[in-house]
N, C-alpha and C positions, 0 to 999 in steps of 0.2 A: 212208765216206760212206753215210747211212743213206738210203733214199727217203723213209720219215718225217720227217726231219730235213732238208730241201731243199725247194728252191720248185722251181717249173718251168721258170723261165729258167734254175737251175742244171743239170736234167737236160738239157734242150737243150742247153745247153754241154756234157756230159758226153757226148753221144751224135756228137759234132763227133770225139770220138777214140775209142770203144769202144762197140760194139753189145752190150757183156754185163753181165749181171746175175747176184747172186747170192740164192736163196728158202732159207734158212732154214725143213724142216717137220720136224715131230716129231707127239707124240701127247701128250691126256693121259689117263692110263691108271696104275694101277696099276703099281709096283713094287717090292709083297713090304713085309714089316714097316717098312722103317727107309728104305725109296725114294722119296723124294717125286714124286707125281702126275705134274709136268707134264715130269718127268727128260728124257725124248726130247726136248722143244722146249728147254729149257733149253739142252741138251749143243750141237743143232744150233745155236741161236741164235749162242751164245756163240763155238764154232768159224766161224762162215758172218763175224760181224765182226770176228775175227779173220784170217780169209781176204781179209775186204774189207783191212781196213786193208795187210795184206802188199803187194796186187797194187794196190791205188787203183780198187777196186772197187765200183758202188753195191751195196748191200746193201736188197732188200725187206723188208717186215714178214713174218716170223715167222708159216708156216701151224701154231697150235699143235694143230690136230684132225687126226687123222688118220684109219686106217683100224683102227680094234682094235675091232670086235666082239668078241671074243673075250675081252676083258679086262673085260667090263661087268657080269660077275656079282659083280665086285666094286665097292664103294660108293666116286664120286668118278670115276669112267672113264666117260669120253664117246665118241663116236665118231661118223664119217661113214660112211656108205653107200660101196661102192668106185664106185656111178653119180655119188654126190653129191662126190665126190673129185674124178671125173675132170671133169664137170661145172666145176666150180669152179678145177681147172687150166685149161681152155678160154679159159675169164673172165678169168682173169689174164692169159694169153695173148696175145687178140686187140688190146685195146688198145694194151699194150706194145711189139707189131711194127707196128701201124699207126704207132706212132712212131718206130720203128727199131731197135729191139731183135730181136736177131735169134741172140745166144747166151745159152741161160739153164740155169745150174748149180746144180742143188738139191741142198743139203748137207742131207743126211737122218741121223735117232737113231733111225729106228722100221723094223724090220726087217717089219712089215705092211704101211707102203706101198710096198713095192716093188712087188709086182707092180703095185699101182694104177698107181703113176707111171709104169711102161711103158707097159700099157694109155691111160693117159691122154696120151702123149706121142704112140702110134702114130694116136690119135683125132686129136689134136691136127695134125698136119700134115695129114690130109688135112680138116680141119674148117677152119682156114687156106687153105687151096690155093680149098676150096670157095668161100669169102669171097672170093677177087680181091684179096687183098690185097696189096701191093707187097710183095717179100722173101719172100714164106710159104717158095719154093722155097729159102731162106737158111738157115731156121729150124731149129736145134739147140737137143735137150735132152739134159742128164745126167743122169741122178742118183749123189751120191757117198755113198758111206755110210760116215760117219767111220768108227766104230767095224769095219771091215774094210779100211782101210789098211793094209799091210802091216805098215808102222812098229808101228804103235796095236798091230796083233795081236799081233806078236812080244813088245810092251813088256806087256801083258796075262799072255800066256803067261810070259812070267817073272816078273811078279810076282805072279803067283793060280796058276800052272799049271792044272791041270783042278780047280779051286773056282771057273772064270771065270762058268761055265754059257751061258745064251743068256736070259736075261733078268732083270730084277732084276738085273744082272751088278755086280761089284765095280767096274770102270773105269766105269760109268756115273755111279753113285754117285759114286766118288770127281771126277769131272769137276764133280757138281752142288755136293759139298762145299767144292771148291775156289773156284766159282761164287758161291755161297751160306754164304759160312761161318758165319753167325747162323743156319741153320736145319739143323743136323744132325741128324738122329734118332738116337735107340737106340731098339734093342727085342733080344730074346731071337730064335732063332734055333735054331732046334729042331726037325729038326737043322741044323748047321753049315753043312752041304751040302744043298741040296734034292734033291726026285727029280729024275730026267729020265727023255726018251726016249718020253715018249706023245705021238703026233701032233695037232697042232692042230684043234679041232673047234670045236664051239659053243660057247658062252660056258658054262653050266651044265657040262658034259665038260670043260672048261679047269680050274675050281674044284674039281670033284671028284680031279681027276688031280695038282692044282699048289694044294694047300688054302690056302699063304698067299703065293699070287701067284710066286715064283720060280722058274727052270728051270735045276736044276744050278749054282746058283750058291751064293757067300757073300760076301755084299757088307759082310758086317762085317768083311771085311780092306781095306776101301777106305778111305785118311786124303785129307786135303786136297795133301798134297805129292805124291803118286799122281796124282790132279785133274791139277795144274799139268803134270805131265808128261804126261798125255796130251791135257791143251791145245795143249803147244808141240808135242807130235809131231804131232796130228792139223791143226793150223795148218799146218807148215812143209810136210807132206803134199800136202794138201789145195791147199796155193796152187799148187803144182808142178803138179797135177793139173788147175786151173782154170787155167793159163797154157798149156799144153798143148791143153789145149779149144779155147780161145779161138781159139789160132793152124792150128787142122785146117782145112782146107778146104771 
């Protein structure tokens, strides 16, 4: 059940048995030669409705901006500010518990906005409380980060072992492959493996340390039947993981 795809008297019906929801964010950003752009929102999209459909879940639209400064020295990568992030989870926020939404589980592909979505969670309940809202004191967030499931990692690790890297990664890719099958890229790959190991800095120190976007990785071992498997793991995962939420106290 998608909230874009629903009226209002169906979410009011829907909120008669379940106060949770699920946000789909990701990034678009850079990912190396043969990665297409929006790979984080895509991977998360695609898993959060596959999470919904598991559990009979509404599924929000798709935050596809995130937090990657850092990836903007290269051409196609956009980005939020981590104010204008947290900001913006707020927003989404407030209205939704004034209607009774009161669990919200963000299946995240971008390992930048993590920290934001903390920061923005720990804002967020006392920026609720502040408002007098009914429920604020109710109010849970997650964030799950498919691609750190345990399942996902293991299955990663055995089939990339350390060619996985930390971005550009092969199970990304093959996730969007699988997604996307009409738009696969090639390109050269040179070398096979990227660098790794310089710490994250400014966007211009990102480009020079990581010249064609990748970290440790070789996402030219990533095919579509790869994709599919780390769909259904990160699905069957993920629902366990949001059914578990749901029912915390």
């Amino acid at each position: 059940m998608l909230l874009q795809l629903s009226t209002w008297p169906e979410v009011e019906s829907y909120l008669q048995h379940s106060p949770g929801i699920i946000f789909p964010i990701g990034s678009t950003e850079q990912h190396g030669p043969n990665g297409l752009i929006g790979t984080d929102a895509i991977c998360a999209e695609a898993i959060a409705k596959g999470v919904g459909e598991s559990t009979q879940t509404l599924v929000g639209p798709t935050l596809n901006v995130g937090m990657a400064l850092h990836h903007t020295a290269f051409p196609g990568s956009i980005s939020l500010r981590p104010s204008t992030l947290i900001a913006v989870i707020q927003d989404y926020l407030k209205p939704l518990v004034r209607y009774g939404f009161t669990r919200f589980f963000f299946i995240n592909g971008h390992g930048g906005n993590v920290a934001t979505l903390k920061a923005a969670f720990a804002e967020a309940y006392a920026y609720l409380a502040e408002a007098n809202l009914p429920r604020a004191d109710q109010v849970r967030c997650r964030v799950a980060n498919w691609y750190l499931c345990r399942e996902v990692y293991q299955l990663a690790k055995d089939l990339y072992g350390d060619q996985e890297g930390s971005h550009a990664t092969p199970s990304e890719v093959a996730l969007t492959q699988y997604v996307y099958p009409d738009h696969i890229k090639q390109a050269q790959l040179d070398p096979a493996v990227a660098p790794s190991g310089h710490p994250i800095y400014g966007a211009t120190d990102f480009r020079q340390h990581y010249p064609d976007g990748r970290m440790g990785s070789n996402p030219g071992l990533a095919t579509p039947e790869h994709g599919r498997q780390f769909y259904e793991t990160a699905v069957k995962s993920l629902s366990r993981s949001y059914l578990e939420f749901l029912a915390e106290s």
